[in-house]
Steps between C-alpha positions, in 0.01 A plus 500: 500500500851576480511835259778717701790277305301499142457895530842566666674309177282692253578848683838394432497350151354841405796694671696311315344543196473881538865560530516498912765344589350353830186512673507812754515296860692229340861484311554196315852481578583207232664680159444292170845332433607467151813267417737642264636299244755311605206342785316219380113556552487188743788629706313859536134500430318813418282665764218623378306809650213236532747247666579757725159623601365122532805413750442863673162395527493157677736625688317828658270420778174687531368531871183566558261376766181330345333430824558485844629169627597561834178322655167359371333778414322435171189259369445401119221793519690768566696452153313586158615368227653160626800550332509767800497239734783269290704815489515484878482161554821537303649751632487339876667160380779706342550653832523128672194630691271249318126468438468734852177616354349121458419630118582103367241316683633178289860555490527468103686848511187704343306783715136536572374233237174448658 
């Protein structure tokens, strides 16, 4: 289960929302841009604070190690819940190390289903 980006965003909607201008380990270095009037709003859209924190967002990269997936070292057992297992699973594809751990006996891309 992926919570780290759903909790970082709310940690930072509620910054916003209090008055902080930016999170503490993060600037957002985007400024909302208004056009004056001689600008046409399709030649100079309006950048939101939201706009801002969404782009910030996708753009930030989070690293943190879910499992180790330098060698086989894990079985289905060893993860509880499943989603555990998926998590890692996961995590060891997105490092181009791929199922290392032989979690997807079938190959359909899901962990530990029996």
């Amino acid at each position: 289960m992926q919570l780290l980006p759903i909790f970082g965003l709310l940690v930072i909607f509620l910054l916003l929302v209090s008055g902080c201008s930016s999170p503490p380990s993060q600037a957002i270095t985007q400024k909302p841009t208004v056009p004056t009037p001689s600008q046409s709003a399709t030649k100079a859209p309006i950048s939101t604070p939201i706009t801002t924190l969404i782009t910030t967002l996708k753009t930030t990269t989070v690293s943190q190690t879910i499992c180790d997936c330098s060698y086989n070292r894990y079985n289905c057992a060893d993860f509880s819940p499943r989603s555990a297992a998926q998590a890692c699973y996961d995590y060891c594809i997105a490092q181009g190390k791929g199922d290392i751990h032989g979690l997807d006996g079938d190959k359909n891309g899901v962990a530990c289903e029996s």
